[in-house]
N, C-alpha and C positions, 0 to 999 in steps of 0.2 A: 264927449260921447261919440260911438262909432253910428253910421248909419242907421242902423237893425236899432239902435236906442232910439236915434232922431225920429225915424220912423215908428215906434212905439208909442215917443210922445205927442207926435204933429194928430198921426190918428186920433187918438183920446181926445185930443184939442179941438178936431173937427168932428167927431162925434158927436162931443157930449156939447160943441156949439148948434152940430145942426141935424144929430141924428145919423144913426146909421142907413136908412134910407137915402137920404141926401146927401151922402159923405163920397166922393169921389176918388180914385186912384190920384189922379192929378191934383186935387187940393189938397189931397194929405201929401203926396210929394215937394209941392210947393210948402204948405205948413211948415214940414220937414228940413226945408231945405236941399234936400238931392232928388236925383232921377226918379224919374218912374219907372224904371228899369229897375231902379234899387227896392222896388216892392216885391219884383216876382226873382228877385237873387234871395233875396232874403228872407220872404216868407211864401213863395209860390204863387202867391194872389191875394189881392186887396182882403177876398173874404177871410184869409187865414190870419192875416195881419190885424182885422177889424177883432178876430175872434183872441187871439193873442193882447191886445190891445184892453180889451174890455176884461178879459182876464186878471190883468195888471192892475188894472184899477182900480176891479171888486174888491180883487186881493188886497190892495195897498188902502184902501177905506174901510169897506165894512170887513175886511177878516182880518188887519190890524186891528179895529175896535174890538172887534171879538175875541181876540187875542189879551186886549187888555185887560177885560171883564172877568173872563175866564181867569187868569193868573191873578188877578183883584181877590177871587172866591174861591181860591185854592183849598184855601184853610177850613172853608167850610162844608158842612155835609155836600152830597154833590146833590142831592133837590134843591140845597140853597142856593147853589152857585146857578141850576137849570135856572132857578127862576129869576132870580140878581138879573143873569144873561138876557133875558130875555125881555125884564121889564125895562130894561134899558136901551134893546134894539129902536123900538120907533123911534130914538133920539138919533141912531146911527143912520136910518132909513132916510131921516131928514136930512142930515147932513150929506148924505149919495146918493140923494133924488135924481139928478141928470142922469150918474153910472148906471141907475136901475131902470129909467126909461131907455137908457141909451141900449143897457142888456136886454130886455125885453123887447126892441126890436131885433136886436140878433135874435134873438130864442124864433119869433117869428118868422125872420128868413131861413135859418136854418131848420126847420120843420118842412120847409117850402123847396130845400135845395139837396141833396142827398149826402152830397163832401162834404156841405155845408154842417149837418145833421151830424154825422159821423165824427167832426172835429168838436164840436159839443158835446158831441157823446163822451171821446175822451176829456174834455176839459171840467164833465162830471165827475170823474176818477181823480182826478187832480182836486176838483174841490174836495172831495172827501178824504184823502192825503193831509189837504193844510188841516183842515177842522181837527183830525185824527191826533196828528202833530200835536199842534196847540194842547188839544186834552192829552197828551202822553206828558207833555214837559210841568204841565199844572198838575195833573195828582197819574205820578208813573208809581202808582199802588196801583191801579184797575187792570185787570186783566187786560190783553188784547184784544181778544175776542168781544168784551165790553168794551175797550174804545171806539173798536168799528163802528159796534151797534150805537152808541153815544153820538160819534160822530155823523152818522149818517141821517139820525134824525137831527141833527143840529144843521144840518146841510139842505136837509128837506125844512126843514121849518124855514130857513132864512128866502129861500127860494119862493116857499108858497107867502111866509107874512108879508114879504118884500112889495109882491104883486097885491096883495090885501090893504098894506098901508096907501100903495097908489092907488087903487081904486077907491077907499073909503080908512082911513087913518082910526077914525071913532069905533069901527067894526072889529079893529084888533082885540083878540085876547091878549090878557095882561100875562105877565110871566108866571104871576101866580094863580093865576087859574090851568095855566098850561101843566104847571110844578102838581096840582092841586089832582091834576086829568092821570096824567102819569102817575102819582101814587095812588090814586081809585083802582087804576089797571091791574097796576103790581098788586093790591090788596087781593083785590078780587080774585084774580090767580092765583093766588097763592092758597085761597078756598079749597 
């Protein structure tokens, strides 16, 4: 691995050991193994690198599982596979417990910091890219304009149940109640 990876992985390591409040330029350098000089060549500053980091991670846990699930339920109608997805997540939320506290303190620093704010803002767009992706390559029957829409509430669901499962796990709706919400919607409109 070149630096910009070492430093990828030392962050994540002292993250999700000690939070990103508590996470220092200096110990993710040390983690890392190089400079700390090699934090602002490579990502401009700790917060960009924290945000790039936590990124990686989401990405690599919960939007791989989702990745799986989704291409698992190809085959079936797409309310089946919503809901498949979905009844499944609390198992992925468990398994990314640290990644998802460790996100939600970023979310709350960068609400707090304005760069900060703004590089989440893009790495909102990025999420809705991978989710996008993933539903293009499992059923590239849907429209575009339908995958956006797919994706974006596949992106907002995971973001809001994430924070629901850490505050109270039992409070989650199941996938089939959510599958269940969305097709009452679509009925109804369709009146």
């Amino acid at each position: 691995m070149g630096n910009r990876e070492d430093l990828l992985a030392g962050a994540r390591r002292v993250i999700l050991e000690q939070g990103v409040a508590k996470a220092t330029a200096r110990e993710i350098a040390t983690e890392a193994g190089v400079s700390l000089a090699a934090i602002g060549y490579h990502f401009g500053s700790k917060e960009q690198l924290i945000s790039e980091a936590l990124l990686q991670s989401l990405g690599s846990g919960i939007g791989d599982a989702m990745d799986e699930i989704v291409a698992e339920h190809a085959a079936q109608p797409l309310i089946e596979g919503f809901a498949a997805l979905w009844n499944r997540m609390p198992a992925v939320f468990a398994a990314n417990r640290e990644a998802l506290v460790a996100s939600l303190d970023n979310a709350v620093r960068a609400v707090r910091d304005d760069g900060a704010g703004r590089d989440l803002a893009a790495a909102t767009a990025h999420g809705y890219d991978g989710v996008a992706q993933q539903l293009r390559d499992a059923r590239p029957d849907l429209a575009d304009a339908d995958v956006e829409a797919v994706a974006k509430l596949d992106y907002a669901l995971v973001q809001s149940l994430g924070l629901m499962w850490l505050l109270n796990p039992d409070a989650l709706p199941t996938g089939d109640e959510l599958a269940r919400a969305v097709a009452v919607i679509a009925e109804t409109s369709a009146d």
